[in-house]
KEZAKOL-122508 format. One record per residue: residue in three letters; z, x, y negated of N, C-alpha, C in turn; residue number from 1. Coordinates in nm, 3 decimals. Layout:
> vexvex | nw | nu | nv | caw | cau | cav | cw | cu | cv | pami
> ALA | Z | X | Y | Z | X | Y | Z | X | Y | NUM .
...
This chain:
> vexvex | nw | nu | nv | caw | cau | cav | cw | cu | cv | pami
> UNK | -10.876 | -11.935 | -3.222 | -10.842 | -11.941 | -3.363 | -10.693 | -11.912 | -3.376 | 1 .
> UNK | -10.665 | -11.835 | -3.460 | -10.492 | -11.777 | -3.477 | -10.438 | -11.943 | -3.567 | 2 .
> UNK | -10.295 | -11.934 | -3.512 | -10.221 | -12.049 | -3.592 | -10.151 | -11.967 | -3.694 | 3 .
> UNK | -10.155 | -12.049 | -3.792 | -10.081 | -11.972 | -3.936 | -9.905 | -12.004 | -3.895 | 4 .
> UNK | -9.837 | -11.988 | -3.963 | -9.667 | -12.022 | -3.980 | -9.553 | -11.916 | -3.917 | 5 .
> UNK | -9.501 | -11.978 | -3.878 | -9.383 | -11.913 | -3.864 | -9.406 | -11.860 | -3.727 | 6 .
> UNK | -9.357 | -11.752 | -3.682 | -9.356 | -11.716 | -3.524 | -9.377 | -11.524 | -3.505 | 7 .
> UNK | -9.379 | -11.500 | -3.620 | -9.334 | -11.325 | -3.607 | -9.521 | -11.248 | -3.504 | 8 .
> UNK | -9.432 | -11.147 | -3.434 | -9.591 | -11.119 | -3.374 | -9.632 | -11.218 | -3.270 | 9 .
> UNK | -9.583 | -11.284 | -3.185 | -9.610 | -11.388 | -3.135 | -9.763 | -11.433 | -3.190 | 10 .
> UNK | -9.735 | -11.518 | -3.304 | -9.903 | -11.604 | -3.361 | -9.977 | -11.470 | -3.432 | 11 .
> UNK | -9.938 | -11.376 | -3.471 | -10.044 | -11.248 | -3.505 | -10.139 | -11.218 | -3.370 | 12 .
> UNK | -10.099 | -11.228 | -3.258 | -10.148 | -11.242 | -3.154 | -10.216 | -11.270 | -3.046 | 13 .
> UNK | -10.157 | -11.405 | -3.067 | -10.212 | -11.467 | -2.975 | -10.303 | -11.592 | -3.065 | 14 .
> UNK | -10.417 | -11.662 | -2.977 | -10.525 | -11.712 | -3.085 | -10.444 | -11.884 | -3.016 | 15 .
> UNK | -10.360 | -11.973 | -3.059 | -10.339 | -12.045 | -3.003 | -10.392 | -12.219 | -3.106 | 16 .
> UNK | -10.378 | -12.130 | -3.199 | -10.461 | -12.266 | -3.265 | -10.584 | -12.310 | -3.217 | 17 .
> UNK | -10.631 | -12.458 | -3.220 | -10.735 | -12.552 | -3.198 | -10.814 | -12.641 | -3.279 | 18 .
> UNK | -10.966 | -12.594 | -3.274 | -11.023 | -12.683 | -3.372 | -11.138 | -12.775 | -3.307 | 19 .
> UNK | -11.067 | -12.912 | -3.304 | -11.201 | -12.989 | -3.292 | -11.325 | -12.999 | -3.323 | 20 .
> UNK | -11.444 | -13.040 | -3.292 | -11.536 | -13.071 | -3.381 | -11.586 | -13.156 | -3.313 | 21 .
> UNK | -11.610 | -13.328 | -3.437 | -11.708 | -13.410 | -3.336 | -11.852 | -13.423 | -3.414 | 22 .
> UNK | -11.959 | -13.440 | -3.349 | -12.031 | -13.513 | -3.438 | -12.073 | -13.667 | -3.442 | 23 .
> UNK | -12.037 | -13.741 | -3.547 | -12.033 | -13.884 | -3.517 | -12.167 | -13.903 | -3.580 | 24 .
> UNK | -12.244 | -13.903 | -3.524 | -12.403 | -13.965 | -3.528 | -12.422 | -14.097 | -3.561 | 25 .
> UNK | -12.488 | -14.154 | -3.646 | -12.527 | -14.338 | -3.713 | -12.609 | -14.363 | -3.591 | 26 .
> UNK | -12.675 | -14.289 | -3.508 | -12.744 | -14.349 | -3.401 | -12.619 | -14.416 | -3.280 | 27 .
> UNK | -12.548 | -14.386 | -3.288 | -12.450 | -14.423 | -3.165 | -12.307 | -14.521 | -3.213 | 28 .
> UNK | -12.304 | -14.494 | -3.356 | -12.203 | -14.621 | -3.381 | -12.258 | -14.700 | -3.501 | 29 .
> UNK | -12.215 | -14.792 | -3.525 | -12.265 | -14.901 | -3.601 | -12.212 | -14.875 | -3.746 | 30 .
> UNK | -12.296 | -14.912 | -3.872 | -12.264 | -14.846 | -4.022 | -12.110 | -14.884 | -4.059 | 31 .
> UNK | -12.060 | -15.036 | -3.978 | -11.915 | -15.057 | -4.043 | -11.804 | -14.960 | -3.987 | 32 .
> UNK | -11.808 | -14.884 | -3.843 | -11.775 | -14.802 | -3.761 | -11.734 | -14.688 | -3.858 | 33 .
> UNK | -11.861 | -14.626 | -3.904 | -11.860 | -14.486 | -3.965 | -11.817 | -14.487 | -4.130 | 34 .
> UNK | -11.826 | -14.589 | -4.168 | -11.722 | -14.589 | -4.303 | -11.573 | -14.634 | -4.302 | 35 .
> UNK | -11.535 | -14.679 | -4.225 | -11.414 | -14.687 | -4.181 | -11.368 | -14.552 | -4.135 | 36 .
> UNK | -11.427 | -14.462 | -4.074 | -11.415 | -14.366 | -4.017 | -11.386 | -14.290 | -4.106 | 37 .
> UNK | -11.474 | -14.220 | -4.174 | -11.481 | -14.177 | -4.303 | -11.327 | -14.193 | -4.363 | 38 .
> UNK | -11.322 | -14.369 | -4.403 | -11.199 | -14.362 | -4.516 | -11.066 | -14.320 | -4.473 | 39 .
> UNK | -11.082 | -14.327 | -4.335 | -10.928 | -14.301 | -4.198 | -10.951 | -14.149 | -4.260 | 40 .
> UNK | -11.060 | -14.071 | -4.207 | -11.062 | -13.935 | -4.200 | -11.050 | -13.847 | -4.342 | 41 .
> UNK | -11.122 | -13.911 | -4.386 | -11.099 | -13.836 | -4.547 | -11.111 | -13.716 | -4.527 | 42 .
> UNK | -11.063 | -13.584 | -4.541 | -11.086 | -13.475 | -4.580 | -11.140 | -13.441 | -4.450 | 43 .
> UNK | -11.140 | -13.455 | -4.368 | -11.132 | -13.398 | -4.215 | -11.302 | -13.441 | -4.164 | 44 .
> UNK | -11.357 | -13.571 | -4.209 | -11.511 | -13.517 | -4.195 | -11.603 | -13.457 | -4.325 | 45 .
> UNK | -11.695 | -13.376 | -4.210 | -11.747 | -13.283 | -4.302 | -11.883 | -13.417 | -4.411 | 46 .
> UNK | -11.936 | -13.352 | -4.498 | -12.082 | -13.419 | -4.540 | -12.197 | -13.414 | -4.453 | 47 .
> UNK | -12.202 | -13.332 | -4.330 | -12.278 | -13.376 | -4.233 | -12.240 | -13.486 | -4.117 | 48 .
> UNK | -12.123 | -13.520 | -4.119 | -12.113 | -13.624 | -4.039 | -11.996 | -13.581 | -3.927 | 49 .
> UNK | -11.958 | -13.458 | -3.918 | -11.895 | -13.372 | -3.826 | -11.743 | -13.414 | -3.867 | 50 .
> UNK | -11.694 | -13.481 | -3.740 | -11.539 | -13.484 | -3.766 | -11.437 | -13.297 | -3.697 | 51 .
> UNK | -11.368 | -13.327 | -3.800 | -11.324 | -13.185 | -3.735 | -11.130 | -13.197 | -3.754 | 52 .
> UNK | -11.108 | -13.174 | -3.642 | -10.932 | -13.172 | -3.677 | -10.904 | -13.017 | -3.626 | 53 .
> UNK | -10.791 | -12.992 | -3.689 | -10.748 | -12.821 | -3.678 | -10.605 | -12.884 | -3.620 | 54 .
> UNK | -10.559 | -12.843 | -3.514 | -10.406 | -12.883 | -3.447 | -10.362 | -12.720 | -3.428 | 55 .
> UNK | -10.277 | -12.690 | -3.486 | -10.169 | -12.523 | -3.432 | -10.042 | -12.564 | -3.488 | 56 .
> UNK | -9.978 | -12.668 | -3.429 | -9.832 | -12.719 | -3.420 | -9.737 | -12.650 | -3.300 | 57 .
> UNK | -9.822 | -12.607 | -3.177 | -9.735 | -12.533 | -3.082 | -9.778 | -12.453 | -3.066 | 58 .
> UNK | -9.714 | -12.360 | -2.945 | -9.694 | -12.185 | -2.935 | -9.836 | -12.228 | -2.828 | 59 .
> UNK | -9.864 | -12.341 | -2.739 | -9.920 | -12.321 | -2.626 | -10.054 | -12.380 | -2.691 | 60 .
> UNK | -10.188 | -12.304 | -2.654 | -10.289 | -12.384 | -2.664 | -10.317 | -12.524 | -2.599 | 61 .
> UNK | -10.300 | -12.522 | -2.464 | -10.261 | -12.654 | -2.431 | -10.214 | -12.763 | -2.454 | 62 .
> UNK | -10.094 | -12.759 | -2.529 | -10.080 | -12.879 | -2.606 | -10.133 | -12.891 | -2.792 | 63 .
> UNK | -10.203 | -12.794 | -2.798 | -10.294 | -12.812 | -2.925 | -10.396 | -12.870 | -2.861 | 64 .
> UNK | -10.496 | -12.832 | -2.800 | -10.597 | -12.905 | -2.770 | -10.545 | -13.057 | -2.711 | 65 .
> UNK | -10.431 | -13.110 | -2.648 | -10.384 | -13.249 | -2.609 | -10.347 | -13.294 | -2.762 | 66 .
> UNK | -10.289 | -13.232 | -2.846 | -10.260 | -13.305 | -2.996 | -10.414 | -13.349 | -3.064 | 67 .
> UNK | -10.519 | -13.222 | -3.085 | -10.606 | -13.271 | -3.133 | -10.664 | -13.377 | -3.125 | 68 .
> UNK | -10.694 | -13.381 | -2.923 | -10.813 | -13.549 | -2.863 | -10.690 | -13.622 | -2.935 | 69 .
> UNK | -10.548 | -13.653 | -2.934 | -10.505 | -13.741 | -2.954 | -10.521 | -13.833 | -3.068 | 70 .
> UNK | -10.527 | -13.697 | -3.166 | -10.563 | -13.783 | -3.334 | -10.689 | -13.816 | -3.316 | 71 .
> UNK | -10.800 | -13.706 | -3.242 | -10.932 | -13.777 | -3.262 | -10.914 | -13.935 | -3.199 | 72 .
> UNK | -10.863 | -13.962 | -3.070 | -10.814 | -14.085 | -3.082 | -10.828 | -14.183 | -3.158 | 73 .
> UNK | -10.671 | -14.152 | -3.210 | -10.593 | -14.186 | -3.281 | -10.684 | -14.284 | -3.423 | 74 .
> UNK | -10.730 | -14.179 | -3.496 | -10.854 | -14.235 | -3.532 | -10.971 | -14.329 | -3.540 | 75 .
> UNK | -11.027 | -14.322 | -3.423 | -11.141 | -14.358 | -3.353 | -11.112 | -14.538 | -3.315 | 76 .
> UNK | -10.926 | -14.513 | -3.253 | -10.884 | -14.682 | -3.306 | -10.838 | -14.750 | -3.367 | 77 .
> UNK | -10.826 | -14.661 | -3.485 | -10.762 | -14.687 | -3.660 | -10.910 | -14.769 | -3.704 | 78 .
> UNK | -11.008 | -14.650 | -3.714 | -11.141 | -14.690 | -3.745 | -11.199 | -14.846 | -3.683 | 79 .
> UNK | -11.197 | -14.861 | -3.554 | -11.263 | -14.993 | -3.465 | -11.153 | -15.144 | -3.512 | 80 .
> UNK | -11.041 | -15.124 | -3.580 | -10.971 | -15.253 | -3.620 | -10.990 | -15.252 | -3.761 | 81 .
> UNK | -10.994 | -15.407 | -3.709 | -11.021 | -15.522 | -3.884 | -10.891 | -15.518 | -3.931 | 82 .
> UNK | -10.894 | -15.443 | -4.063 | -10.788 | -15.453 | -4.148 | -10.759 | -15.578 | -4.227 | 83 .
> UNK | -10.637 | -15.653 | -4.181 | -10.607 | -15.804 | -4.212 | -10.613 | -15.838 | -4.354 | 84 .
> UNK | -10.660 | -15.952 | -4.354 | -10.687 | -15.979 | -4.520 | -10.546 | -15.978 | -4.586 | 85 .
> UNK | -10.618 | -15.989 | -4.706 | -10.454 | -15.977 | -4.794 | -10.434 | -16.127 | -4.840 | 86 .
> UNK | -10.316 | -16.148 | -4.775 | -10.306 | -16.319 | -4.848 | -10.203 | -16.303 | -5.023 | 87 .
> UNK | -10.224 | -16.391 | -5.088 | -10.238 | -16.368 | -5.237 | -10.068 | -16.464 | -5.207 | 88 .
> UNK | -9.946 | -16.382 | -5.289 | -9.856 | -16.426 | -5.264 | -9.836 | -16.529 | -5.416 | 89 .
> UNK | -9.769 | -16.611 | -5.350 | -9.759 | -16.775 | -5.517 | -9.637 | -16.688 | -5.624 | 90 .
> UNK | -9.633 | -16.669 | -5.746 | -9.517 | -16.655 | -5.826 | -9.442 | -16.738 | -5.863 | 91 .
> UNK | -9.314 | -16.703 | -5.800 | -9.202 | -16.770 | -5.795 | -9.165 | -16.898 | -5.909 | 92 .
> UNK | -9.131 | -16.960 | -5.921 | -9.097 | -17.057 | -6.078 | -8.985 | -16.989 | -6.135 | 93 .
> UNK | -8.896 | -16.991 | -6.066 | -8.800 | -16.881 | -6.162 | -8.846 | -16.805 | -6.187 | 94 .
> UNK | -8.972 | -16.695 | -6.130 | -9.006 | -16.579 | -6.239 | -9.059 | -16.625 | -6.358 | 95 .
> UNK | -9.161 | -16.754 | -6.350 | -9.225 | -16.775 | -6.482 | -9.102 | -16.837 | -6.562 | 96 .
> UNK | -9.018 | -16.948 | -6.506 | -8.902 | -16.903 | -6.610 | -8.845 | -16.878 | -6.692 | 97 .
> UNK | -8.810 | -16.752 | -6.595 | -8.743 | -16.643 | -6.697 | -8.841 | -16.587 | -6.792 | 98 .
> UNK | -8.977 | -16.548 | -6.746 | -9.039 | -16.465 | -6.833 | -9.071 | -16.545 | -6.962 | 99 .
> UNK | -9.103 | -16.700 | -6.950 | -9.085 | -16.781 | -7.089 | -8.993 | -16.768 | -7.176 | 100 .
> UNK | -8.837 | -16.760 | -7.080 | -8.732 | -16.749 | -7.181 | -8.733 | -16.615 | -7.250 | 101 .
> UNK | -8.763 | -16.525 | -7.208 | -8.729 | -16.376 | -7.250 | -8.896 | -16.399 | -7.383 | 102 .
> UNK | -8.949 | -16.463 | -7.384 | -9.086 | -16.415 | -7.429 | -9.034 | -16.544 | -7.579 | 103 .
> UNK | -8.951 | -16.634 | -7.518 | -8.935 | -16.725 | -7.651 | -8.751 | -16.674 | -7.752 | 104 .
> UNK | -8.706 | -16.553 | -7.678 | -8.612 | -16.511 | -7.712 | -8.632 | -16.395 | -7.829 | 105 .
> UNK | -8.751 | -16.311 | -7.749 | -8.815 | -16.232 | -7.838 | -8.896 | -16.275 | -7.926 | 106 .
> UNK | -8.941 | -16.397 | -7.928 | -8.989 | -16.453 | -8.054 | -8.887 | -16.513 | -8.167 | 107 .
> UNK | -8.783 | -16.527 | -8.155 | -8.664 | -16.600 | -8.254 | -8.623 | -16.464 | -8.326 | 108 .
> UNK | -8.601 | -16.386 | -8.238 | -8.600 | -16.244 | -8.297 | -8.687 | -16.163 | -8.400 | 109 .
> UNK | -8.790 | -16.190 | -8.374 | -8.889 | -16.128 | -8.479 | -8.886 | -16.213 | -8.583 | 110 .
> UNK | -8.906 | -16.365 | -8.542 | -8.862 | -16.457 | -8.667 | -8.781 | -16.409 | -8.789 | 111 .
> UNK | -8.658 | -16.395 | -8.726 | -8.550 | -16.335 | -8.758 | -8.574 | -16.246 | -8.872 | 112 .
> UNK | -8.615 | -16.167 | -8.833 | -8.670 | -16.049 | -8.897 | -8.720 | -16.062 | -9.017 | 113 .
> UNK | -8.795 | -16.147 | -9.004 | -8.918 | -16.173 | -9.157 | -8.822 | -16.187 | -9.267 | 114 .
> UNK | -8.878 | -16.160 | -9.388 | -8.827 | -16.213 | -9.524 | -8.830 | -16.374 | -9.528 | 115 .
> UNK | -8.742 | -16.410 | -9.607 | -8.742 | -16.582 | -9.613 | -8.862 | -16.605 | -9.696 | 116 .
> UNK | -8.922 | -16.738 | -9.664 | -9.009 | -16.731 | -9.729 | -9.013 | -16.808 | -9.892 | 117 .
> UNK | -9.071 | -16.762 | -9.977 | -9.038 | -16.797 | -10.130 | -9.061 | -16.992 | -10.153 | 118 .
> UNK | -9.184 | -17.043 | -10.037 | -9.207 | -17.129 | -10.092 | -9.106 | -17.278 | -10.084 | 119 .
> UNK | -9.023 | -17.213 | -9.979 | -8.903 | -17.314 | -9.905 | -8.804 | -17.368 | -10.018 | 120 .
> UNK | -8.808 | -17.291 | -10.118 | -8.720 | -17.318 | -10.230 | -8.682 | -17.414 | -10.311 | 121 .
């Protein structure tokens, strides 16, 4: 496969780009496996199930095909870890606070605003 970019006749040339292809089969990994997989991979698996990475970062095929396994990797143990829960952080007391004062500041203000009223008289 030719690599696109920069490199004159060099990459017109020579075919040094690399394209993976896996197929990740539901028979061989488990359903939480392959949606994780999925959300890591995003554009890169196909709707049949086929992971595919395209690597033409160097002049040498050799280290395209070592970049590619790497992300497939790379991946593969992105996908197999439990993404840590999210602990729910407390809001500060000074934020609520302030946001009372600013919220009872902007209320004296609009007060403000109104016509007096006739019956106060």
């Amino acid at each position: 496969v030719r690599s696109s970019g920069p490199g004159g006749q060099h990459v017109n040339k020579v075919s040094t780009a690399v394209v993976l292809k896996y197929p990740v089969s539901p028979q061989h990994y488990p359903d939480w496996f392959i949606r994780r997989l999925k959300k890591a991979a995003g554009r890169q698996m196909s709707k049949d199930g086929t992971l595919i990475i395209k690597a033409q970062n160097y002049r040498s095929q050799a280290r395209n095909k070592k970049t590619a396994f790497d992300r497939l990797v790379t991946l593969f143990t992105n996908a197999a870890k439990r993404p840590k829960p999210r602990k729910k952080s407390k809001v500060p007391k000074k934020a609520i606070e302030s946001r009372l004062k600013n919220k009872k500041i902007r209320s004296q203000k609009k007060q403000l605003r109104k016509s007096p009223n006739r019956d106060d008289e």
